[in-house]
C-alpha positions as CSV (number, residue, x, y, z in Angstrom):
1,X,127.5,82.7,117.5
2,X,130.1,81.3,115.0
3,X,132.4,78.4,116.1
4,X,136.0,79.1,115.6
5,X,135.3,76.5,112.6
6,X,132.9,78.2,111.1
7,X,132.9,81.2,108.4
8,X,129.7,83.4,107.8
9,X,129.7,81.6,104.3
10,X,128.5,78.3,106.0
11,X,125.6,79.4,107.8
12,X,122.2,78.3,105.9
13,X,120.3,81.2,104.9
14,X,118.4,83.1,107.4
15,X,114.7,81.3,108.0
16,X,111.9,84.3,107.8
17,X,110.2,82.8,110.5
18,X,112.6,81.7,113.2
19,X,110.5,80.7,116.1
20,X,109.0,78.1,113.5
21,X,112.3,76.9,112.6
22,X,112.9,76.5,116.7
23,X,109.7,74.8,117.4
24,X,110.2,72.3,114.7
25,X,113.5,71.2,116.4
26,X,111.8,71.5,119.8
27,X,114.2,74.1,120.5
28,X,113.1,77.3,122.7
29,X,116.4,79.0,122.0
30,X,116.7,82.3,120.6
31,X,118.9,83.6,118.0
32,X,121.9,82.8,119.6
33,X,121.9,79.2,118.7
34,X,122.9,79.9,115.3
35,X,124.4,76.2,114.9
36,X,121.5,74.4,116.1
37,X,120.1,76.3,113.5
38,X,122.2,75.4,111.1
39,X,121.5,71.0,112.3
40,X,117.6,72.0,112.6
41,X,117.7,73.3,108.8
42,X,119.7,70.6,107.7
43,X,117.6,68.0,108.7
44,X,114.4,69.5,107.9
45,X,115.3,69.6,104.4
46,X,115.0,65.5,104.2
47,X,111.9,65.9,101.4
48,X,110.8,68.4,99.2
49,X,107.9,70.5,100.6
50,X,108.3,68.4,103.8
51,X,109.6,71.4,106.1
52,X,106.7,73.4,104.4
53,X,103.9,71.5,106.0
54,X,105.8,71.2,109.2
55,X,105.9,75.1,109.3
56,X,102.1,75.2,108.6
57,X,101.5,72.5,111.3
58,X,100.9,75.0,113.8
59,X,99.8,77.8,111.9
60,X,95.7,78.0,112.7
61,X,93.5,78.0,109.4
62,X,92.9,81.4,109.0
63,X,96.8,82.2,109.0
64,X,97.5,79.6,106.5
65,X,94.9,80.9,104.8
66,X,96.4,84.2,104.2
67,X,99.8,82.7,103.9
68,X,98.7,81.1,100.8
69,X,96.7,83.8,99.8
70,X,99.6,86.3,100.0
71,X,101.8,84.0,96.9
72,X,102.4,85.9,93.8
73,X,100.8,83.1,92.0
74,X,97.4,82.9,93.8
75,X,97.2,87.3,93.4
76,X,97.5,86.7,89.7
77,X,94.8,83.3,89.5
78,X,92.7,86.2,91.7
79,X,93.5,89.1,89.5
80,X,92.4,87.1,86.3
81,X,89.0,85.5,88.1
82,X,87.8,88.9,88.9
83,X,88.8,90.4,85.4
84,X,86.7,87.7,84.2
85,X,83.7,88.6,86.5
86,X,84.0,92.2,85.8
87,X,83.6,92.0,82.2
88,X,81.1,89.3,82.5
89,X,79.3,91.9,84.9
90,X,79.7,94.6,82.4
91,X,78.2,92.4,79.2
92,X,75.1,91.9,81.4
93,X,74.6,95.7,82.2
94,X,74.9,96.3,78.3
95,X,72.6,93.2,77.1
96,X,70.1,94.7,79.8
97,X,71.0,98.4,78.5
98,X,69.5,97.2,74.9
99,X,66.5,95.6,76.2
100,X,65.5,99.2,77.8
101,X,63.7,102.3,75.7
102,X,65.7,105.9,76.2
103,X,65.9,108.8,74.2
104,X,68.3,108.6,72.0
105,X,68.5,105.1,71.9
106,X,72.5,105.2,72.1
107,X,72.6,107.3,75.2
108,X,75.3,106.6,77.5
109,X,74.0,105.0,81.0
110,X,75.5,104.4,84.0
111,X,75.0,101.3,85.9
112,X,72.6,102.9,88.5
113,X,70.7,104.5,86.0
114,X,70.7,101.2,83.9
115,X,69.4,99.6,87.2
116,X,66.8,102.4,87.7
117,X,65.3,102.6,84.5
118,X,65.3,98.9,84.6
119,X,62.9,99.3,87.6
120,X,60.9,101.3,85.9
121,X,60.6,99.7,82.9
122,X,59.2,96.4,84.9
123,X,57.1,98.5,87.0
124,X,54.9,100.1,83.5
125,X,55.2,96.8,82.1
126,X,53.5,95.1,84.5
127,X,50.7,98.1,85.1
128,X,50.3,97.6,81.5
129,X,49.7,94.0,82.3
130,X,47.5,94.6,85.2
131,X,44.8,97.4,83.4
């Protein structure tokens, strides 16, 4: 509730997580309490990135795991590692695709049929090998 005092335009911003914002003030309060809030958020912001570990405190590893995981920044690191590994992927199917014999040599394979003939291949090779 607002203090006779207080205007809508002095409240912080609303926390996304409220019962964190509680538990760091070792409040149990709900909602209501919107100026204990207001002295909780205050104080937490003492250093930068402080209130940030505070909130992660309590959090179990998997959870901040996928709180991290969920940043814009770490989805585009994650986008561009498996671009990377796709491509890199797709330059070993087509250095393996020249190393096999097909009819016409240019033929279009898919990656199973790469993988099949592949097979194959290593299978007459080494019967060739064995006789």
């Amino acid at each position: 509730m607002l203090n006779s005092d207080q205007t809508e335009l002095d409240l912080p911003p609303a926390h996304s997580e409220s019962e964190s914002v509680f538990s760091d003030c070792g409040r149990a309060g709900g909602a209501e309490e919107a100026g204990a809030v207001g002295l909780c958020a205050q104080s937490r912001v003492s250093e930068p990135g402080e209130g940030v570990k505070k909130d992660l405190q309590h959090l179990s590893r998997e959870e901040r795991r996928r709180r991290r995981r969920a940043t814009a920044k770490y989805r585009t690191a994650h986008a561009t590692r498996e671009r990377i590994r796709v491509e890199a992927f797709n330059m070993a199917f087509a250095e393996l695709r020249k190393l096999l014999p097909t009819l016409p040599p240019d033929k279009k394979l898919s990656k199973i049929e790469i993988l099949r003939l592949a097979i194959c291949y290593i299978s007459y090779l080494n019967h060739v090998l064995d006789v």
